[in-house]
NULONU-138414 format. One record per residue (C-alpha): residue in three letters; x, z, y. Coordinates in steps of 0.05 Angstrom, whole numbers, padded with zeros to 5 digits, always signed. Layout:
BEGIN
ALAXZY...
This chain:
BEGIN
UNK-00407+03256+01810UNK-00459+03210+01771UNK-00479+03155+01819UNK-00561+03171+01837UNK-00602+03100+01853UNK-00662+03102+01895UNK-00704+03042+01919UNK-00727+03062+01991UNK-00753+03007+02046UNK-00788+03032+02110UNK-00857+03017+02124UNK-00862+02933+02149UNK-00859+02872+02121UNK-00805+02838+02169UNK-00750+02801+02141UNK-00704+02860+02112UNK-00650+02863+02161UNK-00591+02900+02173UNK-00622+02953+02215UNK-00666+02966+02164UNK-00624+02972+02106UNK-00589+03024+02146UNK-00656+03058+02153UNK-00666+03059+02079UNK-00610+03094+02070UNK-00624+03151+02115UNK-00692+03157+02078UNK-00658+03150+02014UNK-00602+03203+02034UNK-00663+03244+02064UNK-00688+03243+01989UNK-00623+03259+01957UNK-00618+03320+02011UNK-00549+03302+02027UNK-00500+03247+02023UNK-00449+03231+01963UNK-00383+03219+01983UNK-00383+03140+01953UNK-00436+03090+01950UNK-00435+03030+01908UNK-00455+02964+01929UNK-00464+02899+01896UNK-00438+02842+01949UNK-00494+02829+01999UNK-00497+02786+02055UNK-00526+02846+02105UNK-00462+02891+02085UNK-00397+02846+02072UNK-00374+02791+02105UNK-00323+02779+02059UNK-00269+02808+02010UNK-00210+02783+02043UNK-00164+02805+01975UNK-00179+02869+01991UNK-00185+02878+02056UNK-00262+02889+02057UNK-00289+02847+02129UNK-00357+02889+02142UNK-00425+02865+02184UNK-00412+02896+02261UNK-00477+02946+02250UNK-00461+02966+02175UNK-00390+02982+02197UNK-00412+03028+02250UNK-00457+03059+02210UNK-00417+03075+02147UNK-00361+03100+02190UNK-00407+03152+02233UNK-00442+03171+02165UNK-00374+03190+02132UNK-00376+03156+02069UNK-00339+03110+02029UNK-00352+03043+02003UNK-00344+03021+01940UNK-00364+02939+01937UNK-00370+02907+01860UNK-00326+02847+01841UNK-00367+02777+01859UNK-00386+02748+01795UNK-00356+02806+01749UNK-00421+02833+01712UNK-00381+02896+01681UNK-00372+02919+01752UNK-00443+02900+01778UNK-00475+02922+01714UNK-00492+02991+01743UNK-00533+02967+01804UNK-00564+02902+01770UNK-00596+02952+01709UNK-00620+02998+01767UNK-00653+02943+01797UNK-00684+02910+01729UNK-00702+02971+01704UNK-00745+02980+01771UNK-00774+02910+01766UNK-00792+02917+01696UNK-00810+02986+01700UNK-00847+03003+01767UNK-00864+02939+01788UNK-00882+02899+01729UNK-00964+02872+01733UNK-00966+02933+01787UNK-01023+02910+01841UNK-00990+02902+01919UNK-01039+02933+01971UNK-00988+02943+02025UNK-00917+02977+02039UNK-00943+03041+02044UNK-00977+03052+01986UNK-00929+03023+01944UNK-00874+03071+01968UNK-00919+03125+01950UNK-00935+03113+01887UNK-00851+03098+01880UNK-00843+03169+01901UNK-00894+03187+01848UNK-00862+03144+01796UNK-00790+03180+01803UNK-00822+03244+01797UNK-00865+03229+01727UNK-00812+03174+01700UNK-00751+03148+01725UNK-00718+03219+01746UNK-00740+03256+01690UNK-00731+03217+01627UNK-00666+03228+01592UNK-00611+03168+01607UNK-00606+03123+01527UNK-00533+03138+01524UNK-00513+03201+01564UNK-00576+03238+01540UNK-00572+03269+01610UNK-00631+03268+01662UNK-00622+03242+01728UNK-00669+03310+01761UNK-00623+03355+01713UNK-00556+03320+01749UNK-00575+03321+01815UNK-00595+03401+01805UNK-00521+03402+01799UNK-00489+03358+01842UNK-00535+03369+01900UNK-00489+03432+01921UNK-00432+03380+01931UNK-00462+03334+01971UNK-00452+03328+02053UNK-00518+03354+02100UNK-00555+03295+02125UNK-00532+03274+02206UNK-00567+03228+02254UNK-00535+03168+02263UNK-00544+03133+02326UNK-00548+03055+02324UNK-00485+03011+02341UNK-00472+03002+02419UNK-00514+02951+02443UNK-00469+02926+02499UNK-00421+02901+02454UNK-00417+02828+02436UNK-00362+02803+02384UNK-00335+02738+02378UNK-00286+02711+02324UNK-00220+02684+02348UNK-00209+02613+02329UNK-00137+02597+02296UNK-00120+02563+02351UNK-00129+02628+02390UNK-00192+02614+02426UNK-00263+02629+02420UNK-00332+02589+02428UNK-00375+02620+02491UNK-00449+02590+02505UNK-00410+02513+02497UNK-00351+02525+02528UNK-00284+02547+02492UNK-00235+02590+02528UNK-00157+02612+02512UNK-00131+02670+02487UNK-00067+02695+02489UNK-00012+02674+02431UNK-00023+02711+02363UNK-00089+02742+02378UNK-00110+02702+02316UNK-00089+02743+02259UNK-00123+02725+02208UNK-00195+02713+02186UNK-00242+02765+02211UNK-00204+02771+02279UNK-00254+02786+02342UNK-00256+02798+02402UNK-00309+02826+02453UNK-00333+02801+02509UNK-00368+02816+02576UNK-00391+02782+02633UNK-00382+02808+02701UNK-00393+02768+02775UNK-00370+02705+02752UNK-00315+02723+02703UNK-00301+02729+02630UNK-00267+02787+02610UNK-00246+02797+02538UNK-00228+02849+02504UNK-00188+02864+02430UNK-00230+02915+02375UNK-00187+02983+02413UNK-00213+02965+02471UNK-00158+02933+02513UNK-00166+02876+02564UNK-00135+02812+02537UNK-00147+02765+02591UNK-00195+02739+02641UNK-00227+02678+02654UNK-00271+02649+02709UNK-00337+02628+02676UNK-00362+02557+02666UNK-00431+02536+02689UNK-00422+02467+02652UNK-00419+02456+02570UNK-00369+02425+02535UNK-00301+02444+02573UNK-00241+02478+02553UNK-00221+02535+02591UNK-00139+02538+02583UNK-00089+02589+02619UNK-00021+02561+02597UNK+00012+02632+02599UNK-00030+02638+02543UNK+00014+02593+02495UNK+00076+02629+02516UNK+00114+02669+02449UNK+00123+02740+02494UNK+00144+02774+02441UNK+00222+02772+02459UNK+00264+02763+02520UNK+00283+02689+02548UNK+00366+02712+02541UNK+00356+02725+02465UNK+00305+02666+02452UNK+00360+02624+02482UNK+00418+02662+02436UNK+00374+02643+02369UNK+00358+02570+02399UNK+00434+02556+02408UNK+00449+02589+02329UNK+00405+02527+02305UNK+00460+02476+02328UNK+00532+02451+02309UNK+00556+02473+02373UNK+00518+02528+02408UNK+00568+02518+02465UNK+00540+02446+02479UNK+00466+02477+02476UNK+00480+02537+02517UNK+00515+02489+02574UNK+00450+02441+02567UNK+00401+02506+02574UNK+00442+02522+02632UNK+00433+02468+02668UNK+00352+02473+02650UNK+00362+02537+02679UNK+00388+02519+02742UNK+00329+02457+02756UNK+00271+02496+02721UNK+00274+02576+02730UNK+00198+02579+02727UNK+00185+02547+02670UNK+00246+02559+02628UNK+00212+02601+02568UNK+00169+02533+02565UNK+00239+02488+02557UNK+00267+02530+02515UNK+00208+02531+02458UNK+00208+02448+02476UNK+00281+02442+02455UNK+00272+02494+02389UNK+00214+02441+02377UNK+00270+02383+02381UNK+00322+02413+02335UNK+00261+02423+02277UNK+00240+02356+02288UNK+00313+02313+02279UNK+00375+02307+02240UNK+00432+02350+02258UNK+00470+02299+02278UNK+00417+02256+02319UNK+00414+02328+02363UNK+00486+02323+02366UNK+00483+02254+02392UNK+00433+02268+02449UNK+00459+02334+02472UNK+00529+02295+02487UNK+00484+02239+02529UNK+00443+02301+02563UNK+00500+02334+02591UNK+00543+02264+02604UNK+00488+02243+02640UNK+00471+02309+02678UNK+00396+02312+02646UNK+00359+02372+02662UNK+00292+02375+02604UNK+00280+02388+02546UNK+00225+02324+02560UNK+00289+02279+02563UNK+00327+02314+02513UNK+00268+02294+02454UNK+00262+02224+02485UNK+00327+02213+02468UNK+00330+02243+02409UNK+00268+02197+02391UNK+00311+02143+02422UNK+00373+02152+02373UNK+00330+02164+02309UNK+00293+02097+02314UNK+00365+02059+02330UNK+00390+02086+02273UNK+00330+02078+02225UNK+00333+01998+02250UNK+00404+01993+02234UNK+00395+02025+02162UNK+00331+01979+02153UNK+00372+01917+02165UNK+00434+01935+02127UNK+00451+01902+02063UNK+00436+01950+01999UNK+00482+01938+01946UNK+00460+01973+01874UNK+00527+01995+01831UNK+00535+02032+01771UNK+00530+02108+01786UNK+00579+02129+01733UNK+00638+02071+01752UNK+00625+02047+01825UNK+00637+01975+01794UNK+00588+01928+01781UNK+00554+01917+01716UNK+00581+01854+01671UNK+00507+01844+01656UNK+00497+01828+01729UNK+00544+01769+01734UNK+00499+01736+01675UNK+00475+01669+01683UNK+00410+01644+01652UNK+00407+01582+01615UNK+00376+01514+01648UNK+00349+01451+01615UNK+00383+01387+01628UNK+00334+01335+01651UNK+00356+01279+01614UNK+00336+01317+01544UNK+00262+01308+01569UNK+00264+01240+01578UNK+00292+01227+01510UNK+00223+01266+01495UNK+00178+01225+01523
């Protein structure tokens, strides 16, 4: 269906806010008598949050709304005029048209004598190109579109926060964990309430994440460490894909073992530590201090990394203070050219000189 554009604004001069874009469009619907099954919008601030590459982020209130009215949304291209043509003619063609040296009394009188304008002008005259009148279209599309429903405003109760990449949010000063991957992206939120001294948040279905007792002070970070545990698989298999990293799974396996036996509680914890380790060094430096680990009966991933640290700055020293010979690539013999000698004065041919 042809797309039917209708200034509306309800009856103050506040700050045009969400809320009340939403009720201009139930007063514009209420004029169309029904309610098309997509709207086009150019990219405002009280709609989108952002594009996301196509993954359109919505205001909380807008969402809400769009989704209880049924419709779909149809958002033009920033900066791409052959997409936003349609809505930026509508609007110049109002400003030029309606409002142009037209006196301002107040916000009700001008929407009356808008409604009276659509009736005489802008829905009757016949469109430049399509030679088609708005009031002649909507006669027909009018039996297609959706009755007009009540929508009821967003729940007030509900109070979004965005998750932080390091998977935490911001709460009057204070920041508190969340659990590992909650962070998915931008536009990930979370809601939160407030009950007898706790913090309970909760993802966008509805589920409790985690809790947290509130802060009186400002400026504190609120940390569970279970949060920054990688749930996702089982400790046996973690292990299985730690030990696949090395030379000789055997040797990690026995060391994990052995972290196993002094450290049960905290053993997902040592085994993240030690994948850490093997990203960080050379094969062989691992190698090196997995041998000294289990000679020496050592029990952490802690002392596993120091001496990994341990044998990579030995070994950088040594290679620092080692003599660096240059040959020729293609030979491995040096160049006759380097055995040249250059040419020196004899001192007695200057006295002769002088």
């Amino acid at each position: 269906m042809n797309t039917i554009f209708v200034t509306a604004r309800a009856g103050t001069t506040t700050r045009f806010t969400t809320e009340l874009s939403i009720l201009a469009h139930q007063q514009a619907f209420a004029y169309l008598e029904g309610i098309p099954a997509t709207v086009v919008y150019d990219q405002g601030r009280l709609f989108l949050v952002s594009e996301n590459h196509g993954d359109l982020i919505l205001t909380e209130k807008f969402r809400f709304y769009s989704r209880a009215a049924g419709f779909a949304l149809h958002f033009c291209r920033k900066g791409d005029p052959e997409s936003k043509g349609k809505i930026e003619n509508a609007v110049k063609y109002v400003k030029q048209n309606f409002l142009y040296n037209r006196p301002f009394d107040d916000i009700e009188t001008l929407n009356q004598e808008a409604l009276a304008w659509l009736g005489r002008t802008a829905n009757c005259l016949a469109h430049a190109v399509t030679r088609k009148s708005p009031q002649a279209e909507w006669d027909i599309e009018k039996h297609y579109l959706r009755p007009v429903i009540a929508v009821l405003a967003a729940p007030a109760d509900e109070h979004w926060y965005t998750v932080r990449k390091d998977n935490s949010i911001s709460f009057k000063g204070n920041f508190y964990s969340l659990p590992l991957c909650t962070y998915k992206g931008k536009g990930s939120r979370v809601n939160l309430k407030a009950e007898e001294g706790q913090l309970l948040v909760f993802d966008e279905p509805g589920v409790l994440l985690c809790t947290h007792p509130l802060s009186v002070s400002k400026g504190h970070k609120i940390i569970n460490n279970d949060h920054k545990r990688d749930k996702g698989i089982r400790v046996e298999e973690l292990i299985r894909q730690v030990c696949s990293m090395l030379e000789e799974p055997e040797l990690g396996a026995a060391f994990m073992e052995a972290v196993r036996q002094a450290k049960p509680r905290y053993l997902r914890d040592q085994v993240l530590l030690f994948r850490q380790v093997i990203e960080s060094y050379p094969r062989s430096i691992i190698h090196q201090a997995l041998q000294y680990s289990t000679t020496h009966r050592l029990n952490s991933a802690v002392d596993l990394r120091s001496v990994a640290e341990h044998l990579h700055t030995q070994q950088a020293t040594e290679s620092a203070g080692a003599r660096i010979i240059h040959m020729n690539p293609f030979t491995g013999k040096m160049p006759s050219e380097a055995f040249i000698q250059p040419a020196t004065s004899s001192i007695a041919d200057y006295y002769e000189l002088f």
